[in-house]
C-alpha positions as CSV (number, residue, x, y, z in Angstrom):
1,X,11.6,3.5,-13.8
2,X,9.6,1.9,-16.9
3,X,5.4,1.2,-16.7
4,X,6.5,-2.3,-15.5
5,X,9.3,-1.6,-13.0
6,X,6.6,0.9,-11.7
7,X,3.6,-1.6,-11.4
8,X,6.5,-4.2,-10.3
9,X,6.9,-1.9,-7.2
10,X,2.9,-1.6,-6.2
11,X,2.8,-5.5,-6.5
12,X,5.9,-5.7,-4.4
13,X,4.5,-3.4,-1.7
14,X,1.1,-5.6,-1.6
15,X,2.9,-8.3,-1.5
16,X,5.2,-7.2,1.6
17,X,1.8,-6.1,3.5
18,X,0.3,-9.4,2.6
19,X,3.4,-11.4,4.0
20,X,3.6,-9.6,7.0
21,X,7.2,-8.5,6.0
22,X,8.0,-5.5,7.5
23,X,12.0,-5.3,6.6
24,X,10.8,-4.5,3.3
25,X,9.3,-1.7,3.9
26,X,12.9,0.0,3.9
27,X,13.1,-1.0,0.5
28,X,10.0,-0.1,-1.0
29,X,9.5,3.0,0.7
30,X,11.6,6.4,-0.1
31,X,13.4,7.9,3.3
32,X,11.6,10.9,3.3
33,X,8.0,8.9,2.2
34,X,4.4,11.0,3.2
35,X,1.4,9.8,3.4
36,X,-1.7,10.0,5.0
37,X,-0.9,10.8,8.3
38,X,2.8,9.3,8.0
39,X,5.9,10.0,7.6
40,X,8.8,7.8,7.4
41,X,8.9,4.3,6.6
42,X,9.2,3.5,10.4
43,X,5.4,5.1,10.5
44,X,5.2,3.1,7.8
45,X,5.8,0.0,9.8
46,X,3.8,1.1,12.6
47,X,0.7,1.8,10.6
48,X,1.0,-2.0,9.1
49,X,2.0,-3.6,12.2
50,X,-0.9,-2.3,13.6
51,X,-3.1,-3.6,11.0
52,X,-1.6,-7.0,10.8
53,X,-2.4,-7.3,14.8
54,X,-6.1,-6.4,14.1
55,X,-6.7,-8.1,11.1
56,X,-4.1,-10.7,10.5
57,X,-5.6,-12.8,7.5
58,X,-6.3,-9.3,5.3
59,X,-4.6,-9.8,1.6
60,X,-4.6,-6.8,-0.6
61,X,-4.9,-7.6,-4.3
62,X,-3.5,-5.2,-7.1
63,X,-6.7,-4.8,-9.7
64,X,-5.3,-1.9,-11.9
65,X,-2.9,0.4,-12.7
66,X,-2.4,3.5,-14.3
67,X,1.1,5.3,-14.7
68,X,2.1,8.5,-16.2
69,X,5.7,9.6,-15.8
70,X,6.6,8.9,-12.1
71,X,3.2,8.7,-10.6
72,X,0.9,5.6,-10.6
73,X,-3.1,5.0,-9.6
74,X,-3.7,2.1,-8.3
75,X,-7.0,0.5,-7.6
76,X,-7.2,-2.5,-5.1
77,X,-9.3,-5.2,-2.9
78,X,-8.9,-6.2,0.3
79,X,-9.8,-8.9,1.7
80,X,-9.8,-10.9,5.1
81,X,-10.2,-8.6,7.6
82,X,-13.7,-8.0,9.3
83,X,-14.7,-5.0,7.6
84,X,-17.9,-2.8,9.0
85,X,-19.8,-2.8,5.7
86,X,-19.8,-6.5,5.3
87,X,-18.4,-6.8,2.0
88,X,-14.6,-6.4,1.0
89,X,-13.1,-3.5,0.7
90,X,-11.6,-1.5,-1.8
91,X,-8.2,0.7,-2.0
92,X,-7.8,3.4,-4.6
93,X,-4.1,4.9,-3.8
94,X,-2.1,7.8,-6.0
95,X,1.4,6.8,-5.4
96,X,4.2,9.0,-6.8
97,X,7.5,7.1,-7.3
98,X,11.3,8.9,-7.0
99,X,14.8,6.7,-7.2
100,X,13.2,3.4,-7.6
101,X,10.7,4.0,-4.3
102,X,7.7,5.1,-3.4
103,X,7.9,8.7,-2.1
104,X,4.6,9.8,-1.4
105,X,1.2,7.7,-1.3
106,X,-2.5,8.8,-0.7
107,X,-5.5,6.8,-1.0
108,X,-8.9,6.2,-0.1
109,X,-10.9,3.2,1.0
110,X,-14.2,1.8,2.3
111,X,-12.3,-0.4,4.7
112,X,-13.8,0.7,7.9
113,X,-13.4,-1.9,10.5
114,X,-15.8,-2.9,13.2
């Protein structure tokens, strides 16, 4: 994939977690995905289904992006969802991309909610 197929991708996963669409996640995410304490895009699922239950209104905005060879940095807000510090909340996530999908993802965030 090219720079902009690559960013394409990050927007298109944002955009899935922002719409609630969880079939996508098939799409976006490689078979064999790891992350942060998941595996699989049916932990995948889990993790945003879970989210979407305790903060249905959050919206994650792509800010920038970084790519070298397969592997982006991507840098994020989030909004919408009662967050502990009082402010929104940032994501900064290292995604590395294989076959057109994201195949492993790790990130930090100051999203802590109450």
């Amino acid at each position: 994939m090219d720079r902009d197929e690559m960013i394409g991708l990050a927007r298109r996963m944002y955009a899935a977690a922002n719409q609630h669409d969880l079939a996508a996640v098939d799409e976006i995410f490689a078979a064999d995905f790891r992350g942060v304490g998941i595996t699989g895009p049916d932990q995948v699922k889990r993790a945003w289904s879970a989210m979407i239950e305790r903060c249905p209104d959050f919206h994650v905005e792509l800010v920038d992006a970084l790519v070298d060879g397969d592997r982006m940095a991507l840098r994020a807000t989030v909004t919408g969802a009662e967050l502990a510090t009082g402010t929104d909340g940032y994501l900064t996530e290292w995604v590395r991309v294989a076959d057109g999908r994201i195949a492993d993802l790790w990130g930090v965030t100051n999203v802590a909610l109450r």
